[in-house]
C-alpha positions in Angstrom: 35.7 -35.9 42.4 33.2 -34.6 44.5 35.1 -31.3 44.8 34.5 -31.0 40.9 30.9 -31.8 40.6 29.5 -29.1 42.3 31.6 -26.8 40.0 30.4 -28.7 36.8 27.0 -28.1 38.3 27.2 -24.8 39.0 28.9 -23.5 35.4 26.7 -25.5 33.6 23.7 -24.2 35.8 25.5 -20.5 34.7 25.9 -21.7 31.2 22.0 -22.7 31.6 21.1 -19.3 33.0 23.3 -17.3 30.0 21.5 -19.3 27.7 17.8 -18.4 29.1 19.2 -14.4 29.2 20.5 -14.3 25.6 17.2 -16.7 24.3 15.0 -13.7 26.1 17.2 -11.1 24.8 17.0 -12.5 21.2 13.4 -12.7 21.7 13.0 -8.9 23.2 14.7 -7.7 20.6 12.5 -9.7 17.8 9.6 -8.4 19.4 10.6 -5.1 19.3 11.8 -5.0 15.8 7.8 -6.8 15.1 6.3 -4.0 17.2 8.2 -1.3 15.2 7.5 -2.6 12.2 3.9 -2.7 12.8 4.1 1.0 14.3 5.9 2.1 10.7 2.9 0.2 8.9 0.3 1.5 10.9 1.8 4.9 9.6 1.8 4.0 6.2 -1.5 2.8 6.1 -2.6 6.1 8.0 -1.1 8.3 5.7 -2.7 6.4 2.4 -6.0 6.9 3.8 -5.3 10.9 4.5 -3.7 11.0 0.7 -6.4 8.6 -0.6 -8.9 11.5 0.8 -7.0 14.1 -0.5 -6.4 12.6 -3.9 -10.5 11.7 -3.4 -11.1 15.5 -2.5 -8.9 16.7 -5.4 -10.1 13.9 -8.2 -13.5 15.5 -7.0 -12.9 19.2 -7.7 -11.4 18.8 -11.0 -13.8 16.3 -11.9 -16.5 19.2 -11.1 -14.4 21.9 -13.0 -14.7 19.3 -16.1 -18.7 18.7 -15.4 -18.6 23.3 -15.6 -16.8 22.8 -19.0 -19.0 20.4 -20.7 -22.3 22.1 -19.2 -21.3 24.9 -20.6 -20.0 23.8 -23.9 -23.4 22.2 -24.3 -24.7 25.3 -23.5 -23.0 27.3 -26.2 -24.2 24.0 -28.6 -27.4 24.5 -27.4 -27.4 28.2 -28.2 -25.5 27.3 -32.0 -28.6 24.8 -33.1 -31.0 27.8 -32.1 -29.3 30.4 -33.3 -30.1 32.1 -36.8 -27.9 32.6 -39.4 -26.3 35.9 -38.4 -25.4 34.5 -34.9 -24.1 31.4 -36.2 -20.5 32.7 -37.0 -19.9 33.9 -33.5 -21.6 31.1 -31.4 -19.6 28.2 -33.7 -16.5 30.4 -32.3 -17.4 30.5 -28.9 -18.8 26.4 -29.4 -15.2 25.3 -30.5 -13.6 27.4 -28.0 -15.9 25.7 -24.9 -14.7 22.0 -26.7 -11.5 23.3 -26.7 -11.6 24.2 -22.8 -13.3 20.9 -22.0 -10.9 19.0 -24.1 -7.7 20.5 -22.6 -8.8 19.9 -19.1 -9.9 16.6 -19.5 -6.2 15.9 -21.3 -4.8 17.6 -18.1 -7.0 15.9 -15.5 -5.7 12.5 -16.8 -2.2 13.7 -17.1 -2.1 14.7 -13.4 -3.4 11.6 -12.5 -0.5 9.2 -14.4 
């Protein structure tokens, strides 16, 4: 029996030893799939801030076109409740159409943005 023990011992201290390698290669590979993972969100989160900046930048300019519009719409009103009675015709045209432009680029504005 003693001839056997030292075998039992050593396979099981193998077994032992096979069991430690694939427990740290289960663990490697968990890490590295963590590690990735957090690489790819990392990513993601760096790439909403650059579109969240451009969508910022963009909101921005067309939010400024619109501001243009309805200055100059109010403008053109302005110009109507001043205006005497020969003007009138020409500045109520030239009112509607400024609305008009203010209108449709606010409709478009929150289009783009849906």
């Amino acid at each position: 029996m003693t001839t056997q023990q030292p075998t039992i011992n050593r396979s099981t201290q193998e077994m032992a030893n096979v069991d430690e390698r694939l427990r740290q290669a289960i663990l490697d590979k968990r890490q590295a799939q963590i590690q990735e993972l957090s690489d790819k969100i990392d990513q993601l989160q760096n790439q909403a801030r650059q579109v969240a900046e451009g969508v910022r930048d963009e909101t921005e300019s067309k939010l400024e076109e619109l501001r243009a519009a309805r200055d100059a719409a109010r403008s053109r009103l302005q110009e109507l409740q001043r205006s005497t009675e020969e003007a009138w015709s020409s500045l109520l045209e030239q009112t509607d159409e400024a609305l008009q432009s203010v209108s449709d680029r606010f409709h478009a504005f929150v289009n783009s943005q849906s």
